[in-house]
MDTraj code that builds the backbone (N, CA, C; nanometers):
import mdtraj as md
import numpy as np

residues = "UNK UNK UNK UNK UNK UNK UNK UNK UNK UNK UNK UNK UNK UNK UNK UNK UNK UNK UNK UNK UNK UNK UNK UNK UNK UNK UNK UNK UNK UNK UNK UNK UNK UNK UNK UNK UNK UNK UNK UNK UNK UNK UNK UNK UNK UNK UNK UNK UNK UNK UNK UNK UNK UNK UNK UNK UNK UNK UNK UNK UNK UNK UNK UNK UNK UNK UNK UNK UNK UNK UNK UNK UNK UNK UNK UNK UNK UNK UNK UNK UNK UNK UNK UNK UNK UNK UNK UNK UNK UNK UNK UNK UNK UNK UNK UNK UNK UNK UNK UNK UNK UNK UNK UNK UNK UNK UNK UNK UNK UNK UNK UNK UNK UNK UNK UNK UNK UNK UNK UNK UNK UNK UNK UNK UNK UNK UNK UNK UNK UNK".split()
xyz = np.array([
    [2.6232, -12.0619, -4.7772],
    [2.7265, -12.1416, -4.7163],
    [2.7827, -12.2362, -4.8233],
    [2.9217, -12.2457, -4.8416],
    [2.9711, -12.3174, -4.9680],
    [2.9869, -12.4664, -4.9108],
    [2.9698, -12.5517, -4.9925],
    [3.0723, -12.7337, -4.9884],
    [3.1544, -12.6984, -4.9161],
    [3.2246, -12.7244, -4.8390],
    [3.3428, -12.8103, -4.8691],
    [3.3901, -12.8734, -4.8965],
    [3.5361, -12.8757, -4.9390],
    [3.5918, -12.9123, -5.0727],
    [3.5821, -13.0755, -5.0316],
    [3.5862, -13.1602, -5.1544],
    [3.5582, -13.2882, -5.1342],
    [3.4211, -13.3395, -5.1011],
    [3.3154, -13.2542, -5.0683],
    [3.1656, -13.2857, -5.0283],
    [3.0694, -13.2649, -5.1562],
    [3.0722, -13.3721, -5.2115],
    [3.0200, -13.3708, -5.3721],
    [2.8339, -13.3462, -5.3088],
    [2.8010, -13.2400, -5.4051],
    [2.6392, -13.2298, -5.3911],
    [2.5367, -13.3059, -5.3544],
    [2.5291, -13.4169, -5.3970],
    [2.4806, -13.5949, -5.3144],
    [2.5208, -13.5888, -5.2351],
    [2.6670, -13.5545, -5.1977],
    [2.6928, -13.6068, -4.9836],
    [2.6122, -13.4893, -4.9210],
    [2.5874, -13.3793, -4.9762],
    [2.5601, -13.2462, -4.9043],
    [2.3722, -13.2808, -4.8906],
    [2.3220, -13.3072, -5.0370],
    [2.2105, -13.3993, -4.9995],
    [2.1200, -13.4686, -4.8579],
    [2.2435, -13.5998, -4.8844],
    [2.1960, -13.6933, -4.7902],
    [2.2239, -13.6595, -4.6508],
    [2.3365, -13.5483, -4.6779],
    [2.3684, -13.5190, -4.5101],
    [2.2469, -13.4334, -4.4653],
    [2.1962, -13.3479, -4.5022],
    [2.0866, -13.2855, -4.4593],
    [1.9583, -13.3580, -4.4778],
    [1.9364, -13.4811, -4.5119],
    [1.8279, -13.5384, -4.5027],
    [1.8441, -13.5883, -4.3592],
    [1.9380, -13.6359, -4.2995],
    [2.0248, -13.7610, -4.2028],
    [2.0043, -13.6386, -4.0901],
    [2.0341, -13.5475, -4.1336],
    [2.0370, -13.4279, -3.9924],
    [1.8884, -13.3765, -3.9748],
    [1.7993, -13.3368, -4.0508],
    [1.6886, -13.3438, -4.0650],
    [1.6090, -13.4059, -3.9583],
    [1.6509, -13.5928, -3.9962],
    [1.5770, -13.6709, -3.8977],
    [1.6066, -13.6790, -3.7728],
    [1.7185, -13.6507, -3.7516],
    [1.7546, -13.6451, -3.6338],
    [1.7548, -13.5229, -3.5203],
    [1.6972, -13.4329, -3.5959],
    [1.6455, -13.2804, -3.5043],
    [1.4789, -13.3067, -3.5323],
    [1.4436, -13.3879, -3.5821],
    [1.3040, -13.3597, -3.5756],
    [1.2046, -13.3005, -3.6552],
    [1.2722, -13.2477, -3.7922],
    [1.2706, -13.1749, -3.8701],
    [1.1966, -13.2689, -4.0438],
    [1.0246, -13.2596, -4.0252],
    [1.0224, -13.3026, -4.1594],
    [1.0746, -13.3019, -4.3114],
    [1.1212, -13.3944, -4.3871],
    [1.1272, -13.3123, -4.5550],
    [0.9948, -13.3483, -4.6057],
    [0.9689, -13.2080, -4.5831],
    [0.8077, -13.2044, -4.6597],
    [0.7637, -13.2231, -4.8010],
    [0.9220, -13.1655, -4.8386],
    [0.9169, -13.1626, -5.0184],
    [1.0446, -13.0905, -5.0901],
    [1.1233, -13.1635, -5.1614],
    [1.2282, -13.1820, -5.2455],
    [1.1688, -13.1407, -5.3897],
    [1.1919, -13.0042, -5.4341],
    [1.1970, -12.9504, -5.5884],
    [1.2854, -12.9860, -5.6668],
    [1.3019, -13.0532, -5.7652],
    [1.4123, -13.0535, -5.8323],
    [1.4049, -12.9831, -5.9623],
    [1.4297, -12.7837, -5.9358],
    [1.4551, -12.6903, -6.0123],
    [1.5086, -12.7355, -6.1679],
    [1.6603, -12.7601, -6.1353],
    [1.7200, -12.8184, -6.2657],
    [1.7030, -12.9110, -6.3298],
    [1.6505, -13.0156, -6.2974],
    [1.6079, -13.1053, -6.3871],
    [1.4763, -13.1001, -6.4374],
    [1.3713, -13.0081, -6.4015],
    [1.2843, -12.9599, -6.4164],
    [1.3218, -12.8470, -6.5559],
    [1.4175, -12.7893, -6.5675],
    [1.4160, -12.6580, -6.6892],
    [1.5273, -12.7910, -6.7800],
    [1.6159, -12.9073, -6.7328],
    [1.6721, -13.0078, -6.8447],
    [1.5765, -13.0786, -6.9203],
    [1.4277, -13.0727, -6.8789],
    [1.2977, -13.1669, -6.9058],
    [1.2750, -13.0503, -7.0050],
    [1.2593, -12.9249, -6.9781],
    [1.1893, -12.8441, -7.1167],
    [1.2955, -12.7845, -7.2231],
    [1.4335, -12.7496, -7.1752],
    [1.5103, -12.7205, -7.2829],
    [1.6193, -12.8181, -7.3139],
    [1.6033, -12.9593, -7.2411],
    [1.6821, -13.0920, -7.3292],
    [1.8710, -13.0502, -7.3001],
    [1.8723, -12.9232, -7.2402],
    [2.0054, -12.9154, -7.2480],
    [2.0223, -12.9230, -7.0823],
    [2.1794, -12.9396, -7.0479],
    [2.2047, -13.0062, -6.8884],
    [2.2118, -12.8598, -6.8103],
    [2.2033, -12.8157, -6.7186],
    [2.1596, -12.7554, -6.5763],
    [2.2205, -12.7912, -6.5103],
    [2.2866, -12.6900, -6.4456],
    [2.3659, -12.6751, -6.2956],
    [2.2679, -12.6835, -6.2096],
    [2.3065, -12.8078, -6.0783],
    [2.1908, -12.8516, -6.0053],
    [2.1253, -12.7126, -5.9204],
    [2.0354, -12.7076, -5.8955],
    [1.9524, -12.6340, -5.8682],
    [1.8585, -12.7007, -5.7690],
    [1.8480, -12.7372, -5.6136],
    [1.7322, -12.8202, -5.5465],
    [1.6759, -12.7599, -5.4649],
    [1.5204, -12.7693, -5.4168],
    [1.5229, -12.7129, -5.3528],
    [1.4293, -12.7609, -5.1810],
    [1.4973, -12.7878, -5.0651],
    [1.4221, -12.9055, -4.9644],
    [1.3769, -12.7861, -4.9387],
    [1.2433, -12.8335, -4.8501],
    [1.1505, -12.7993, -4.7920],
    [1.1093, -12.8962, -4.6630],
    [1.2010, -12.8192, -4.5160],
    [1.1563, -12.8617, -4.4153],
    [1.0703, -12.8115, -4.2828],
    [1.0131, -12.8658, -4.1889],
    [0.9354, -12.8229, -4.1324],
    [0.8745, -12.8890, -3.9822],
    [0.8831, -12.7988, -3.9085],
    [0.8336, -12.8477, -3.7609],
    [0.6643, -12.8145, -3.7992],
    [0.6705, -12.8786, -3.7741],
    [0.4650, -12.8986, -3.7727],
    [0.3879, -12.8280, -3.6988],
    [0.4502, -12.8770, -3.5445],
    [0.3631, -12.8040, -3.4279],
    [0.4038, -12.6439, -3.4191],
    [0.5481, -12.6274, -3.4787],
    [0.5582, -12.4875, -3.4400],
    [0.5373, -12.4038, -3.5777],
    [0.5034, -12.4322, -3.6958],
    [0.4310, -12.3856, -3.8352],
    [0.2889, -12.3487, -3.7563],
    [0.2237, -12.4404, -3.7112],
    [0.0601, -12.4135, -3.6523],
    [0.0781, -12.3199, -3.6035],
    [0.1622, -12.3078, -3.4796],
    [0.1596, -12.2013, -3.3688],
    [0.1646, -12.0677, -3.4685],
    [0.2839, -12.0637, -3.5519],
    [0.2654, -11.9310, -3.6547],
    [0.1595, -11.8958, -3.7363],
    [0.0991, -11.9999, -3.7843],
    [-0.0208, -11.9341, -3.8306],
    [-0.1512, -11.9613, -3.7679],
    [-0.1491, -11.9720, -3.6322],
    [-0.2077, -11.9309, -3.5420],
    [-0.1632, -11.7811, -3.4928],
    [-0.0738, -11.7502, -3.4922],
    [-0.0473, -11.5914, -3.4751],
    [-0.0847, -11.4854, -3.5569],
    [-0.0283, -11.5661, -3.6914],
    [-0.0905, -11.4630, -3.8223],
    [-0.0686, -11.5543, -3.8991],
    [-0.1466, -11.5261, -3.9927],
    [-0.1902, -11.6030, -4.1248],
    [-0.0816, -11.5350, -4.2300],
    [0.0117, -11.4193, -4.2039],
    [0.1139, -11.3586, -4.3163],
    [0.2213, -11.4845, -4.3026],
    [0.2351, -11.5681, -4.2023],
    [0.3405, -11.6596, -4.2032],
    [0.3384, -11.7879, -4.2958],
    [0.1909, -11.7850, -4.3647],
    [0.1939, -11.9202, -4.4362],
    [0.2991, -11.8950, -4.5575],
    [0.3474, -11.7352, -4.6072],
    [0.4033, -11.7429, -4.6930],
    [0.5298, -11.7584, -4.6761],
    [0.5972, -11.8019, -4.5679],
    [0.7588, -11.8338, -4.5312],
    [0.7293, -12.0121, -4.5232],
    [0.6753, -12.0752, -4.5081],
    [0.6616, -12.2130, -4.4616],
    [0.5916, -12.2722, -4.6052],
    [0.6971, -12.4072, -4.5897],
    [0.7363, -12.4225, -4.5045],
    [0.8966, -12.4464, -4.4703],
    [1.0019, -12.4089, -4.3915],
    [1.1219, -12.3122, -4.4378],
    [1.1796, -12.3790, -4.5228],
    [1.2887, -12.3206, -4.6404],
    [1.3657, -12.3789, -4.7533],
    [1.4755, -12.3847, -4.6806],
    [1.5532, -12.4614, -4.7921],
    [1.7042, -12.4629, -4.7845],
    [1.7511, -12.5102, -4.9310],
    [1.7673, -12.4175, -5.0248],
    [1.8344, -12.4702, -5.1259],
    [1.9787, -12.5068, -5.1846],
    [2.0482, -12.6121, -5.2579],
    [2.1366, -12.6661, -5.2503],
    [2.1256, -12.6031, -5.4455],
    [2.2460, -12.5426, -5.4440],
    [2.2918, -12.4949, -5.5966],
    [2.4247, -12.5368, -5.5969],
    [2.4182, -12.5607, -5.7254],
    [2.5443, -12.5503, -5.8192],
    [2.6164, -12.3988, -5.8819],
    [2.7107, -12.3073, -5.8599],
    [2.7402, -12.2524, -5.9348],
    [2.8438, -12.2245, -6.0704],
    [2.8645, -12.1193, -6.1496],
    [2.9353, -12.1853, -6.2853],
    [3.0364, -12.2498, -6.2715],
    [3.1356, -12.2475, -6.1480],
    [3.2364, -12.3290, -6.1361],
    [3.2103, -12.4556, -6.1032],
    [3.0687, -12.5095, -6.0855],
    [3.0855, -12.6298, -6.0012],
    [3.0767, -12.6547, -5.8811],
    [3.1266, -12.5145, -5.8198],
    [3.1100, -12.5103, -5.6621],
    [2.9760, -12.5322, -5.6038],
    [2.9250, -12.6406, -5.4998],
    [2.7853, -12.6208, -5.4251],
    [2.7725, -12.5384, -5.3287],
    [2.6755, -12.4605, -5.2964],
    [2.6399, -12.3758, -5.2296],
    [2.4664, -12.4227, -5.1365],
    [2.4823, -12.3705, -5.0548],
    [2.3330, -12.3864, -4.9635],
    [2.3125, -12.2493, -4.9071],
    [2.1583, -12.2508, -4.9721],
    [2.1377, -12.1180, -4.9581],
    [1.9773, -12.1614, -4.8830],
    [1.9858, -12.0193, -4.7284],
    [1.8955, -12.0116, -4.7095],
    [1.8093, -11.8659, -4.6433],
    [1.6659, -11.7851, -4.6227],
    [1.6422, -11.6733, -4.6333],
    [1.6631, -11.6852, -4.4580],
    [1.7603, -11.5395, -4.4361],
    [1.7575, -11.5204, -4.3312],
    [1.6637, -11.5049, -4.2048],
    [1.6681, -11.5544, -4.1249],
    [1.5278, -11.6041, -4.0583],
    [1.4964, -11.4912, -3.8967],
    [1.6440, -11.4491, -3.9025],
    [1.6777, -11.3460, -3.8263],
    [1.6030, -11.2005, -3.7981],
    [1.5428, -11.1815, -3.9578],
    [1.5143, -11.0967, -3.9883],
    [1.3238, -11.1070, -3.9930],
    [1.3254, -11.2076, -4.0200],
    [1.1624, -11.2448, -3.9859],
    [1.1003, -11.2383, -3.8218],
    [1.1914, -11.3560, -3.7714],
    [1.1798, -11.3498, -3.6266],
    [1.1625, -11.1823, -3.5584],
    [1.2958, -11.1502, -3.6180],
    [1.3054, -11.0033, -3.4663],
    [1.2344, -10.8905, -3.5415],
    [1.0964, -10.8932, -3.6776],
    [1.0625, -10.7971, -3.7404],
    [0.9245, -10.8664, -3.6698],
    [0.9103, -10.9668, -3.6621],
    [0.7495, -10.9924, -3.6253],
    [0.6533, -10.9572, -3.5189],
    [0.7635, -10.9364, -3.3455],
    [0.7054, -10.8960, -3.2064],
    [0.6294, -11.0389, -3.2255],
    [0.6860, -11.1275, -3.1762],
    [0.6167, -11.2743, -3.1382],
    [0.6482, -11.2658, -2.9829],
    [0.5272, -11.3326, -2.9361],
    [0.5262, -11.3677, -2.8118],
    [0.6536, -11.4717, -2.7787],
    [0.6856, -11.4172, -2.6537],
    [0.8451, -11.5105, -2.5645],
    [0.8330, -11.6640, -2.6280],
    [0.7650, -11.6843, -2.5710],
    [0.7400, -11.8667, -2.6170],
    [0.7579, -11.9092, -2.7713],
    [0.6333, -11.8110, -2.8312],
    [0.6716, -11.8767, -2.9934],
    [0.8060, -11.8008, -3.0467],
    [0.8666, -11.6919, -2.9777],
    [1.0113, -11.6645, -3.0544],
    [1.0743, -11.7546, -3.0056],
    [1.0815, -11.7753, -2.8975],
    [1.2033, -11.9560, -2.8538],
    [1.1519, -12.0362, -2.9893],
    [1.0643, -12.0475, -2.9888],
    [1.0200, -12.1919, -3.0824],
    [1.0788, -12.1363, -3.1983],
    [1.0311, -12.0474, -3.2488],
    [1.1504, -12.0131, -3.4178],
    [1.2825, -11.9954, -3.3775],
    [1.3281, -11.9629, -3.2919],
    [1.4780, -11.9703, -3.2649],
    [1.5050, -12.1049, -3.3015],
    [1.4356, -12.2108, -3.2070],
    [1.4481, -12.3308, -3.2532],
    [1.4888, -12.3924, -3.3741],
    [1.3881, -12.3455, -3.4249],
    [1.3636, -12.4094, -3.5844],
    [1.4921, -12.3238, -3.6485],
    [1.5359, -12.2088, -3.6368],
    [1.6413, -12.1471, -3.7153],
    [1.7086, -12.2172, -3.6815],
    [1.8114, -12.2179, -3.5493],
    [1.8961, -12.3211, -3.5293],
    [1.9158, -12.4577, -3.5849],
    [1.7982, -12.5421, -3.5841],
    [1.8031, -12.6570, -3.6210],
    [1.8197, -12.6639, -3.8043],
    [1.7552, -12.5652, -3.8684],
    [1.8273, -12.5042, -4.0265],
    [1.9587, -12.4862, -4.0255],
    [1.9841, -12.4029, -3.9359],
    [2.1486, -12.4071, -3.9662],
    [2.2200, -12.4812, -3.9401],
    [2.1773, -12.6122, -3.8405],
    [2.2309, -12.7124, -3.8085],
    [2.2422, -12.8322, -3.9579],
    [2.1742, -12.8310, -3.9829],
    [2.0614, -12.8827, -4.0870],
    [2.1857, -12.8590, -4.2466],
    [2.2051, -12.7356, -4.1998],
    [2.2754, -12.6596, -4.3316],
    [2.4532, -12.6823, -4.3321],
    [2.4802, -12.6942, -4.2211],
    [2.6084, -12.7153, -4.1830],
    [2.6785, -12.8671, -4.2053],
    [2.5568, -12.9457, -4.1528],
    [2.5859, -13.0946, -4.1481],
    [2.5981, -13.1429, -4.3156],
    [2.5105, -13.0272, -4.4361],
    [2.4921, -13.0602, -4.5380],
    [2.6612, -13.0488, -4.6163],
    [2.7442, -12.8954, -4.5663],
    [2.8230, -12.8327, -4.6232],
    [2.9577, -12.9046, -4.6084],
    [2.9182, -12.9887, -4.4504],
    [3.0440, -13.0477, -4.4581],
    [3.0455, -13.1804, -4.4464],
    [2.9393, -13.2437, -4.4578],
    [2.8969, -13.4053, -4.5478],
    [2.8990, -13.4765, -4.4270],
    [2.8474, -13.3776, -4.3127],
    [2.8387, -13.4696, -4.1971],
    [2.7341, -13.6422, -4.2031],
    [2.7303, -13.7639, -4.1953],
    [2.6261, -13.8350, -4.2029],
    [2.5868, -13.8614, -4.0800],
])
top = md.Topology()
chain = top.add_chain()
for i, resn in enumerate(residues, 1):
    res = top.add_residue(resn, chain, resSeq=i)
    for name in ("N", "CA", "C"):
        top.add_atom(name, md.element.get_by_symbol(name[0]), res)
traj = md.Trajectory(xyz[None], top)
């Protein structure tokens, strides 16, 4: 999902931190990719970030189902720069996890949930909602 135009990478940032709290949605943990490879090769990097958010109670419930789910959690959403400058938010389709897994009624509502609230999450970022 691209910026929109005028939504400098910091507004796209803070807007998904701001939407975050307000669905309920921990930031568990903020990578910072590019400044991480500007620390070993001294030269500047197109931002590269990467959040890490997460419903708690409904992460348990998944790996209470199966233990293959610890390796999706806890879900990303990364915020890039590409060569033009343009920001982008990128995240792994969740669509495809959900309707490949056969989860019980209840815990597929609950990841529906959590997808929704990502893309909510992702939207509020793209267009600098605060």
């Amino acid at each position: 999902m691209p910026l929109a135009k005028g939504v400098s990478l910091d507004d796209a940032a803070e807007s998904m931190k701001l939407r975050a709290n307000g669905l309920n949605m921990k930031l568990v943990a903020e990578l910072p990719l590019s400044k991480q490879v500007e620390a070993i090769t001294g030269k500047p990097e197109p931002r590269a970030t990467i959040y890490q958010f997460c419903d708690a109670m409904t992460a348990r419930q998944m790996l209470n189902y199966s233990l293959d789910f610890a390796a999706y959690l806890p879900c990303r959403i990364a915020l890039v720069e590409d060569a033009k400058g343009q920001g982008w938010l990128v995240m792994m389709d969740l669509n495809l996890l959900i309707n490949a897994a056969h989860l019980q009624p209840e815990l597929k509502a609950r990841a529906i949930e959590v997808r929704d609230s990502l893309e909510n999450i992702m939207k509020a970022g793209a267009n600098g909602d605060l």
